[in-house]
C-alpha positions in Angstrom: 7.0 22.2 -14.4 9.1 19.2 -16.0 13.0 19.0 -16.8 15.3 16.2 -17.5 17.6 15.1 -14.7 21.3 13.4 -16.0 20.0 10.0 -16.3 17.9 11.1 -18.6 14.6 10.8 -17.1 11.6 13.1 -17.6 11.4 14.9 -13.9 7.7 16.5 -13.0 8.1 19.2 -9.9 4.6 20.2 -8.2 4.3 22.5 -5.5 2.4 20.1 -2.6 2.8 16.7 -1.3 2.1 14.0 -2.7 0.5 11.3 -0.8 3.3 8.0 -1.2 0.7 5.7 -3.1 -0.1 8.2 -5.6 3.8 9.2 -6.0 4.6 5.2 -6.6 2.3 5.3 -9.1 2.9 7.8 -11.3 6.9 6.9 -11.0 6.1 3.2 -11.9 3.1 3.6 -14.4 4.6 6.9 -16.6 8.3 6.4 -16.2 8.7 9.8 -14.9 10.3 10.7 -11.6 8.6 13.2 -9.5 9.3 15.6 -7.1 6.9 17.0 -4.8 7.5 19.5 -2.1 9.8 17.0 0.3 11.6 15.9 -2.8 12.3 19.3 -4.0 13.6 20.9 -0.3 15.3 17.9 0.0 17.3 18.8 -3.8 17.7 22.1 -2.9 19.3 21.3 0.5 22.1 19.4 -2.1 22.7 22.8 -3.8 26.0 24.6 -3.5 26.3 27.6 -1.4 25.7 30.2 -4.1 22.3 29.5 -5.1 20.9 30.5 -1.3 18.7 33.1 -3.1 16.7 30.6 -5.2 16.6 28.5 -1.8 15.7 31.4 0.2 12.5 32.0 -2.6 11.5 28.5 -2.8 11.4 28.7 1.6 8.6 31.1 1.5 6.7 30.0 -1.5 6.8 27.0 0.9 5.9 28.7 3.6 3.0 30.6 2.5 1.8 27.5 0.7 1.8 25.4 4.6 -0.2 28.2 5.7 -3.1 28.3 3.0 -3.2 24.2 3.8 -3.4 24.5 6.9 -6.3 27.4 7.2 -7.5 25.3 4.7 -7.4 21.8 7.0 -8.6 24.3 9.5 -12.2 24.9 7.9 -12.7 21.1 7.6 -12.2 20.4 11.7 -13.2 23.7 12.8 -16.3 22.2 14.6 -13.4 20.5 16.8 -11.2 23.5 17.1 -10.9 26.2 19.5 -10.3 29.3 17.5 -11.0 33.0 17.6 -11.0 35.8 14.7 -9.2 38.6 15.7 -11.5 42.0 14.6 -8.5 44.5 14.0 -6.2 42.1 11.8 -8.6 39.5 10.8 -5.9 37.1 11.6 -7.0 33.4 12.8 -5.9 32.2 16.6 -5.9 28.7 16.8 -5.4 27.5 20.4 -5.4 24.4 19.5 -4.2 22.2 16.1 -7.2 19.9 14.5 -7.2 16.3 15.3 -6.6 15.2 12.3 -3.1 16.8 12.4 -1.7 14.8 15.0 -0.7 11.0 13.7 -1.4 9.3 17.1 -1.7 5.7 16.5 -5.0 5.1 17.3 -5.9 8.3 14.6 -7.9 5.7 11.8 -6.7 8.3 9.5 -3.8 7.0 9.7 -4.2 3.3 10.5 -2.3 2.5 7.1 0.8 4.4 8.6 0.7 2.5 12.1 0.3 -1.0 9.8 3.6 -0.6 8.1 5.3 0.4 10.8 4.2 -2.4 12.6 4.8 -4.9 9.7 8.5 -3.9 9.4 9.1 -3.9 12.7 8.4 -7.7 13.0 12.2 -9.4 12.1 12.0 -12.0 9.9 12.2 -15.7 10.8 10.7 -18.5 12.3 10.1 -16.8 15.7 8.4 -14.2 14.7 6.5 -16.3 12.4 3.2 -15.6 14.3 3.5 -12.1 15.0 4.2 -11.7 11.0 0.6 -14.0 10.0 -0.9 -12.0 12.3 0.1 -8.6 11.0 -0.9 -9.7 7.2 -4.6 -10.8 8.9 -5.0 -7.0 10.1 -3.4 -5.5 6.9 -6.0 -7.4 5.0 -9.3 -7.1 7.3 -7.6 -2.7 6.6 -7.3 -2.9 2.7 -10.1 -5.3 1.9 -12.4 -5.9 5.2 -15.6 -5.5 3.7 -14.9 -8.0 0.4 -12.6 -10.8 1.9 -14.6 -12.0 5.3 -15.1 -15.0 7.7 -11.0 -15.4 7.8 -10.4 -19.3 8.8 -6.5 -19.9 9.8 -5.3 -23.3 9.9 -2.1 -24.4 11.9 0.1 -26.6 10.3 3.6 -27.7 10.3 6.4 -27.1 7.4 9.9 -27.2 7.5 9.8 -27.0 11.4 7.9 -24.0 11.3 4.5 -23.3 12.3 3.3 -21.4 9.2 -0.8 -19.8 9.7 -2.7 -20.1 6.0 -5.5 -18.0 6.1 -8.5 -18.6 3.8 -11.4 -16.3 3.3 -14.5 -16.0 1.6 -15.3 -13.8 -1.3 -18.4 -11.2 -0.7 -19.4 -9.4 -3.7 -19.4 -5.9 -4.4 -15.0 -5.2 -5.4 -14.6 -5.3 -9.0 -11.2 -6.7 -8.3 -12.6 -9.9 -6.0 -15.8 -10.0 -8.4 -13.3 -9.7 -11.4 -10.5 -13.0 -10.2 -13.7 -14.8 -8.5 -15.3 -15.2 -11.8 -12.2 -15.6 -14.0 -10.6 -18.1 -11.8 -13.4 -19.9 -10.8 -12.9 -19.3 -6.9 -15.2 -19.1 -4.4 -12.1 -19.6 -1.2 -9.0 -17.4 -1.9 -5.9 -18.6 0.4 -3.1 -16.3 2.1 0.0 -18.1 2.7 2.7 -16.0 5.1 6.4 -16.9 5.1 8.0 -14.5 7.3 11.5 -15.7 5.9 14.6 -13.8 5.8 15.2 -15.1 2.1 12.9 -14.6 -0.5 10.5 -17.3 -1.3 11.9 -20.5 -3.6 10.1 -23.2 -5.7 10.6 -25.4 -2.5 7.2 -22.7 -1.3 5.1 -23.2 -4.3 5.5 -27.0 -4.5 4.3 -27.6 -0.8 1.7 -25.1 -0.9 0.2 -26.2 -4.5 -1.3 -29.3 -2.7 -3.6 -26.5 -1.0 -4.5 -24.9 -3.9 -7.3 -26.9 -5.7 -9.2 -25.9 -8.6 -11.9 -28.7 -7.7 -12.6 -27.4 -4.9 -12.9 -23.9 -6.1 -9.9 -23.0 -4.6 -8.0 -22.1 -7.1 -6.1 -18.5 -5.9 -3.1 -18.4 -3.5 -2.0 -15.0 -2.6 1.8 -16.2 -1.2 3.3 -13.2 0.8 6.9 -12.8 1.6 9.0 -10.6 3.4 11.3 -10.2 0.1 11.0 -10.3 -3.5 10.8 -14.0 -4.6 14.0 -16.3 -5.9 13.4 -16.3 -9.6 13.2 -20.1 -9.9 9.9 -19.4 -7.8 8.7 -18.0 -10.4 9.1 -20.2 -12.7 7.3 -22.7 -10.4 4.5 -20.4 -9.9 4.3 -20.2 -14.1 4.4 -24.2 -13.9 1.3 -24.6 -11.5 -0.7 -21.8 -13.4 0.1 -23.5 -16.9 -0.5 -27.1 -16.0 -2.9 -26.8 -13.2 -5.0 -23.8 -13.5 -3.7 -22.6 -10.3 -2.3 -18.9 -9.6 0.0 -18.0 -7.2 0.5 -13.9 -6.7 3.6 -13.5 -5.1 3.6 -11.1 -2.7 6.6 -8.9 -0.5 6.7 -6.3 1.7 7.3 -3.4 -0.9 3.8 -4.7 -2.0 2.1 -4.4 1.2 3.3 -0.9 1.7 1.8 0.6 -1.7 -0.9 -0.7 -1.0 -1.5 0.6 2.5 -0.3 3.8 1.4 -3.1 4.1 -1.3 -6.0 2.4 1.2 -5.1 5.4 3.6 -5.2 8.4 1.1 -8.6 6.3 0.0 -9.5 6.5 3.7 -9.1 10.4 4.0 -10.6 11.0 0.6 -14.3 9.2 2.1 -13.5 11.1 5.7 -13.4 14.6 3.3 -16.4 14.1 1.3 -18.1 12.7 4.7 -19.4 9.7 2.7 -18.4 5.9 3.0 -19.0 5.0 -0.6 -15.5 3.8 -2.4 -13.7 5.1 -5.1 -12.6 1.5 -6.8 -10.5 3.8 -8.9 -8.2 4.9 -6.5 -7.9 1.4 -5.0 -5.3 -1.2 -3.1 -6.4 -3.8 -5.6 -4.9 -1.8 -8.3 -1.5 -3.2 -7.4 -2.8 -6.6 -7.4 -4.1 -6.3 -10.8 -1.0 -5.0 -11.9 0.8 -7.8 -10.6 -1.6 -10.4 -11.8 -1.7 -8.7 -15.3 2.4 -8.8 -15.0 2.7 -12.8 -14.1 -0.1 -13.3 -16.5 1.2 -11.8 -20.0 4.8 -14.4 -18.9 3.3 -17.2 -18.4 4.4 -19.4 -21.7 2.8 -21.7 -23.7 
């Protein structure tokens, strides 16, 4: 069902949860917001006192629903299950919840999870500089491990800090990799972490352009931050692509996050059909186009 909420915005209600990549996009793509199940107890939790009918109804709708999901999750692990079928009621025991239930840390169902926790956990600044470079390395080898190999970091110094670019090289197969490879004429594409408490400035694109080299086939610099860049960084990052050839993504932590979000529904989508073949259309790298296509249709003449 769909209403309009007092800002004025078109609101979609569905009954189940919705996995955070896939509610980000919808939100951001369709100008819509949507409330799935959370959303929806959480709104009804706001309600006044007298509506604790409709609260009480939407409780076991909710309930029956968790029930039928879970029997349902049930069936997919049951080879890893202890259960037993009760002859008299039919009812099913379960001594035991599946694995796949349990978000333990080491579960790879839910390495995406574990990745942003550990990202935000790292404080920005210069001594934590490491620990951040190395965090974007493993969120990388998770979102595109099998497209962006033989990672070579390169210690160097800037600004007193010790700041880790990572360069890897291209393998075919993504559409996205193949897509910017061939456009941008790229065979090397360059990850530059600032783990600074600011966002990024022009001061960031100007000492990192010297990197970048369209000769070289080098022409891609994926700059991540730990905030949304200054706007002037922008503008720099306009200036390089316009009178160099050179394209800097500018990257931040709110990036990093969709992206993980959508690489671990992708992750349990392949575990579910018991196949490792990728659906590209339900991909990380759709927020990198979208941020590519974004900078792209600015830059002036």
């Amino acid at each position: 069902m769909s209403l309009v909420d007092q800002a004025g915005s078109h609101v979609v209600i569905v009954s189940c949860n919705v996995e955070p990549g896939h509610l980000a996009w919808a939100q951001s793509n369709f100008r819509i917001r949507v409330w799935d199940r959370r959303q929806l107890e959480e709104e009804l939790n706001r309600l006044p006192s007298g509506h604790t009918g409709l609260m009480g109804r939407f409780a076991k709708f909710f309930h029956e629903v968790a029930e039928v999901e879970y029997v349902g999750e049930l069936a997919r692990n049951i080879a890893e299950t202890p259960y037993s079928l009760e002859a008299e009621t039919g009812r099913l025991s379960v001594s035991g919840a599946p694995a796949s239930f349990t978000a333990g840390k080491e579960d790879p169902l839910y390495e995406g999870t574990r990745l942003r926790n550990k990202l935000a956990a790292i404080p920005p600044g210069r001594e934590h500089a490491k620990a951040y470079e190395a965090v974007i390395q493993e969120i990388v080898f998770y979102l595109f491990g099998r497209f962006l190999v033989d990672p070579k970091p390169q210690s160097r110094t800037e600004e007193g800090l010790d700041i880790l670019d990572i360069v890897y090289r291209v393998r075919a197969g993504h559409p996205f990799w193949d897509t910017l490879t061939r456009d941008f004429r790229t065979r090397a594409i360059i990850f530059e972490c600032k783990n600074y408490s600011d966002g990024i400035t022009p001061n960031q694109i100007y000492s990192t352009e010297r990197y970048v080299n369209v000769s070289a086939l080098r022409s891609v610099c994926f700059l991540v931050s730990r905030k949304e860049p200054q706007e002037n960084a922008e503008l720099a990052a306009f200036g390089a692509m316009r009178e160099g050839g050179k394209l800097f993504v500018l990257l931040h932590d709110k990036h990093l996050a969709e992206m993980l979000d959508i690489r671990q529904t992708q992750v349990r989508q392949e575990t579910d059909a018991g196949t490792p073949v990728r659906d590209f259309s339900n991909d990380p790298s759709e927020v990198l186009d979208q941020v590519i296509y974004d900078f792209l249709t600015r830059v002036a003449r």
